[in-house]
C-alpha positions in Angstrom: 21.8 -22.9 -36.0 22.4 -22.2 -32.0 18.8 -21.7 -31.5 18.1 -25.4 -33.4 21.1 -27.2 -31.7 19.8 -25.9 -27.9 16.4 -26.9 -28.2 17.8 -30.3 -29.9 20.0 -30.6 -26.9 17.2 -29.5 -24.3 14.8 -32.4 -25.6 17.9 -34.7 -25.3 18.1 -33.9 -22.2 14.5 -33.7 -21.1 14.2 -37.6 -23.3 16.6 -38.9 -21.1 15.4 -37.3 -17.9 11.7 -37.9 -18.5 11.9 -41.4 -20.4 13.6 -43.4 -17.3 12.4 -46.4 -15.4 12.9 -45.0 -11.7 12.0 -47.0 -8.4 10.2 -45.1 -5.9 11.7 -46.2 -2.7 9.0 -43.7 -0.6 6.0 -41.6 -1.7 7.1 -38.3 -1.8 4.6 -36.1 0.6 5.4 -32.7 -0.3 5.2 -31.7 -3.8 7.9 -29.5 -5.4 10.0 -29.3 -8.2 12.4 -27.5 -6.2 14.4 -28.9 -3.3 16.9 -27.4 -0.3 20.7 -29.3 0.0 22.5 -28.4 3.5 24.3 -30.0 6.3 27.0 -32.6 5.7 29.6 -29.8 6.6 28.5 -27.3 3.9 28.2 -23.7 4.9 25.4 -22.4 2.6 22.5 -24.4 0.9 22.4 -25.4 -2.7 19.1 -25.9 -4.5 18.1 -28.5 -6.8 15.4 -28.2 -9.6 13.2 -30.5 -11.9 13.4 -29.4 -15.5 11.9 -30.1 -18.6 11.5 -28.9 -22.2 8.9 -28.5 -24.2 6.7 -26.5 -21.8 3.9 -23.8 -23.3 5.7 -20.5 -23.0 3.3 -19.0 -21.1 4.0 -21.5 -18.6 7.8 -21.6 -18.6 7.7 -19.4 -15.5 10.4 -19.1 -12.7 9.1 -19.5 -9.4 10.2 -16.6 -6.4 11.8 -19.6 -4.2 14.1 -20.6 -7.9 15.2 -17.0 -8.7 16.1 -16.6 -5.0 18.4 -20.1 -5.6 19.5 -18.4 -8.6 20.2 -15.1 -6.7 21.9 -16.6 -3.8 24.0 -19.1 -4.8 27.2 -18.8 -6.5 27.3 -20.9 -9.9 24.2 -22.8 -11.7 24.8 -26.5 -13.2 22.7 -27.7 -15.8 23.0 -31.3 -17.1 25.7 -29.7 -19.6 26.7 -25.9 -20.3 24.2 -24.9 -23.3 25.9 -22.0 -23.1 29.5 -23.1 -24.6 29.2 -22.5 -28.3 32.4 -24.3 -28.8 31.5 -27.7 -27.3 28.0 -27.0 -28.9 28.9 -26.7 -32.1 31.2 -29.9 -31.3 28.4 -32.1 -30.2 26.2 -31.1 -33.5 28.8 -33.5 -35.1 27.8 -36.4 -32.9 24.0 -36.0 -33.5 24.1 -38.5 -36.6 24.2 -42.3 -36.6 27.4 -43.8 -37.4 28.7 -45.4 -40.3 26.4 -43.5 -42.5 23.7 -45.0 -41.5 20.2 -43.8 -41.8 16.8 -45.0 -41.3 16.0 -46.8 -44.5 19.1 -49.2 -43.1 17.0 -50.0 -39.7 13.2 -50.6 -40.7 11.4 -52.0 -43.3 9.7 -50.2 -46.2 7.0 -49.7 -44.7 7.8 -48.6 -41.0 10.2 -46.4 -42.8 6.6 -44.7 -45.3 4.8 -44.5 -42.1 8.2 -42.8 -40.0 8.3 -40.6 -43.3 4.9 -39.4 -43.6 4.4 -39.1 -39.5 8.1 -36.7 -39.2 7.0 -34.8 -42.4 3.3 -34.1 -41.3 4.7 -32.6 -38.2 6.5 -29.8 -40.4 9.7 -29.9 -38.9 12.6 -27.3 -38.8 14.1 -29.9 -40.6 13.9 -31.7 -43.5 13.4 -36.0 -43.0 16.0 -36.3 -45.6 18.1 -34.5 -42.3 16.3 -36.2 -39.7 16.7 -39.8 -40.6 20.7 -39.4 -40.1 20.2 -38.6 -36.9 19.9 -41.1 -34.0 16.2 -42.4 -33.3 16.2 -41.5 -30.4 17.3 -37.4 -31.0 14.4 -37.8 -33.4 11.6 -39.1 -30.9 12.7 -36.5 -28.9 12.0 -33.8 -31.1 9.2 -35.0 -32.5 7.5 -35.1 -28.4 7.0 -31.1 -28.7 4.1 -31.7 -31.5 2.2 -32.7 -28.7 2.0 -29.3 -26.7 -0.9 -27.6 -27.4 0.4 -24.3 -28.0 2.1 -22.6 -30.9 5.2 -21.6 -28.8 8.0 -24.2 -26.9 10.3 -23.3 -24.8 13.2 -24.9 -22.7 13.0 -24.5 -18.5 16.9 -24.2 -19.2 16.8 -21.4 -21.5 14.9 -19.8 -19.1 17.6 -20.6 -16.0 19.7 -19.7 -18.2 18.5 -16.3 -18.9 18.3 -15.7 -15.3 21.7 -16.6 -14.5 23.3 -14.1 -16.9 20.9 -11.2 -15.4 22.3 -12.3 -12.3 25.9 -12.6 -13.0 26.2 -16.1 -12.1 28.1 -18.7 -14.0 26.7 -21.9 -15.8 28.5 -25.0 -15.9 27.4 -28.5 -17.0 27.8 -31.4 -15.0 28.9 -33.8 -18.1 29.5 -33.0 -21.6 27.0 -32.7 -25.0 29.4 -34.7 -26.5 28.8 -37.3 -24.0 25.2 -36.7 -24.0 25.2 -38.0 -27.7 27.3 -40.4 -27.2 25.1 -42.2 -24.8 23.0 -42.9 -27.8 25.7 -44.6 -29.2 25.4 -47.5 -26.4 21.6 -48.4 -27.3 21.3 -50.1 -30.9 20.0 -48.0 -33.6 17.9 -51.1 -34.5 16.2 -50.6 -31.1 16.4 -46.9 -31.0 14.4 -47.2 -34.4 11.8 -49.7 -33.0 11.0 -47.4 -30.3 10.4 -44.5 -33.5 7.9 -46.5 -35.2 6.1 -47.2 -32.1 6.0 -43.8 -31.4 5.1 -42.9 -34.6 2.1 -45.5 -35.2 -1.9 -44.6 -35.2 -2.7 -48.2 -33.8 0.1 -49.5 -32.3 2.0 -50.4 -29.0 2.0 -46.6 -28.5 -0.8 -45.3 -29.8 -1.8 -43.6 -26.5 1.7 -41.2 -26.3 0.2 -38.2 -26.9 -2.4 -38.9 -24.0 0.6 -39.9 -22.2 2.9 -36.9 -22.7 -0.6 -34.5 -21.7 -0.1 -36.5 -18.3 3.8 -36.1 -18.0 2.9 -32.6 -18.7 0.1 -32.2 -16.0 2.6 -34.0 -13.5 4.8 -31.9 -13.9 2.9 -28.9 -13.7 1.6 -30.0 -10.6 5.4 -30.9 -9.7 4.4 -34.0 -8.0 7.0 -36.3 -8.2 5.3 -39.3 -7.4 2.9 -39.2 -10.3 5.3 -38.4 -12.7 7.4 -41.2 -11.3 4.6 -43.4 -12.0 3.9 -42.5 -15.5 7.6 -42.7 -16.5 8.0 -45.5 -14.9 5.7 -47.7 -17.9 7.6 -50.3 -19.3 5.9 -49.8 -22.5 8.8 -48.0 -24.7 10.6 -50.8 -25.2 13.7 -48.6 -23.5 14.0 -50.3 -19.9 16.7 -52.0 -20.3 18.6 -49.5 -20.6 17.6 -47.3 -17.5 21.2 -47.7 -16.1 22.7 -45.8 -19.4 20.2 -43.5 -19.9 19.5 -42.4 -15.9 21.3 -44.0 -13.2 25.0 -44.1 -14.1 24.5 -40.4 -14.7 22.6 -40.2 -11.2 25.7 -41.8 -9.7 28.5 -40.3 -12.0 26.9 -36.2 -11.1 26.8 -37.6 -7.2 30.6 -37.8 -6.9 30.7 -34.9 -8.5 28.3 -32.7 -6.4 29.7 -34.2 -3.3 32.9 -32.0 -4.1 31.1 -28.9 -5.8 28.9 -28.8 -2.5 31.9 -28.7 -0.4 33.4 -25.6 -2.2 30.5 -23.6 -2.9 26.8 -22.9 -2.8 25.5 -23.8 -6.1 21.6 -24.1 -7.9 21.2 -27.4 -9.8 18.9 -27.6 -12.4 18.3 -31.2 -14.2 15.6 -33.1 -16.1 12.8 -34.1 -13.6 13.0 -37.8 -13.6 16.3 -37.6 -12.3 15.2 -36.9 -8.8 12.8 -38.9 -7.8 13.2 -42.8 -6.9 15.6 -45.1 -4.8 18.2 -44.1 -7.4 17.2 -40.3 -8.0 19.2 -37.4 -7.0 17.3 -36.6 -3.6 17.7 -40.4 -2.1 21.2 -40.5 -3.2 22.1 -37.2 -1.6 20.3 -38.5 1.3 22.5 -41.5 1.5 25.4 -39.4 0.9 24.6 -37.8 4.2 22.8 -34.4 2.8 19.8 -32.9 4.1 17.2 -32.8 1.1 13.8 -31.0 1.5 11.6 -29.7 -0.3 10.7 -26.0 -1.1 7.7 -24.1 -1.4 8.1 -23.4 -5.4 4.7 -21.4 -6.3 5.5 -20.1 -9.7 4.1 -16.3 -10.2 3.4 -15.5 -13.6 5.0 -12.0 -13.3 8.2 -13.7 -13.4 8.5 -13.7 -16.8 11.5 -12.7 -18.6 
């Protein structure tokens, strides 16, 4: 159940970092996934990183500059502690649609055959009777790893996580899973729903995702933040009006935050990749906030896998 619930929780988070509807407010020159925090009064540097899930596991590699952030900072914050089987196990409760309600409720008969037959072609872990409990958007989520082509998917955070224990350091999340789900609460199922069959259509309004998620994939890969700005930034998912729930009140809300935890200690960030970039991303906020952010040379040796 642990290992289900983390990855179902990693492609929350990696939905919601990697489905927003950012502004870029400057092209960013230097490409990285990995970024350098100082000044402002703070005596050590903190680091922040671009995540996502659903990488190859072959490629889910940590980079020399990250493990040295790992290794030289005091505590590692992830969007929320995977780690805390207690709050985990809490937030499995909030994975399901309210009221009882389940797909059959939201679409017609046949968007709900075509949902059907698209989720149970995919062989998931779980069974669609499952599945279409959950909210839509958990589901689209989980359904974005059938387009990897490899046999094996792993989470970035699994991986930061894996190198913070080694390493002694602690792992804390900056807002809860429980309010991670809950977001999904604040977007209509009905919508949420709309955006599955989209997803899950041969010929329709989103016919081209898989082509789309190989070039989120290659973006990221080449950590250029710019181009995956650009592809995220497609209206197409029928999602961007809610960019505010689903990015930037959380871009805001971990700000206040992190303006405190930078204060007390050196700390590595690690957070969903479309979180970063943009007038509203992490780095210009920062910026605004009065921090020094640059980028860091984040070559990623294969060697470093563990």
């Amino acid at each position: 159940m642990k290992i289900f619930s983390l990855g179902l929780l990693c492609s929350l988070v990696a939905f919601s970092g990697l489905t927003g509807f950012t502004q870029s407010s400057q092209k960013q020159s230097e490409k990285s996934l990995l970024w350098q925090i100082s000044g402002n009064g703070m005596e050590k540097p903190s680091f922040l990183y671009g995540t996502i899930h659903m990488l190859c596991e072959e490629d889910a590699v940590l980079s020399d500059s990250l493990i040295y952030a790992i290794e030289n900072t005091e505590k590692v914050y992830l969007e929320a502690d995977l780690d805390n089987l207690f709050e985990l196990f809490g937030a499995m409760n909030q994975m399901k649609m309210r009221n009882d309600t389940t797909l059959k409720d939201l679409l017609t008969a046949v968007e709900y055959t075509q949902v059907k037959e698209y989720i149970e072609s995919k062989n998931s872990l779980l069974p669609f009777s499952v599945l279409e409990t959950l909210k839509p958007l958990l589901v689209s989520s989980t359904l974005l790893e059938s387009g990897l082509s490899c046999g094996t998917a792993v989470a970035m955070e699994q991986i930061i996580m894996k190198e913070a224990k080694r390493r002694g350091k602690r792992i804390e999340g900056l807002e809860t899973m429980s309010y991670q789900l809950s977001i999904f609460d604040s977007i209509p199922y009905k919508v949420q729903a709309t955006q599955l069959v989209k997803y899950t259509s041969s010929s329709g309004e989103m016919s081209g995702a898989d082509k789309e998620f190989t070039e989120m994939m290659d973006a990221y890969k080449e950590q250029d933040l710019e181009k995956l700005d650009a592809i995220i930034r497609k209206p197409e998912s029928g999602l961007e009006n809610y960019e505010d729930i689903l990015l930037f009140n959380r871009n805001i809300n971990w700000v206040k935050k992190l303006k405190i935890i930078l204060q007390e200690r050196s700390v590595t960030i690690a957070v969903g990749a479309g979180h970063l970039s943009g007038e509203k991303g992490l780095i210009e906020l920062l910026r605004k906030e009065g921090y020094k952010v640059k980028p860091v040379k984040n070559k990623v040796n294969k060697k470093n896998v563990i």
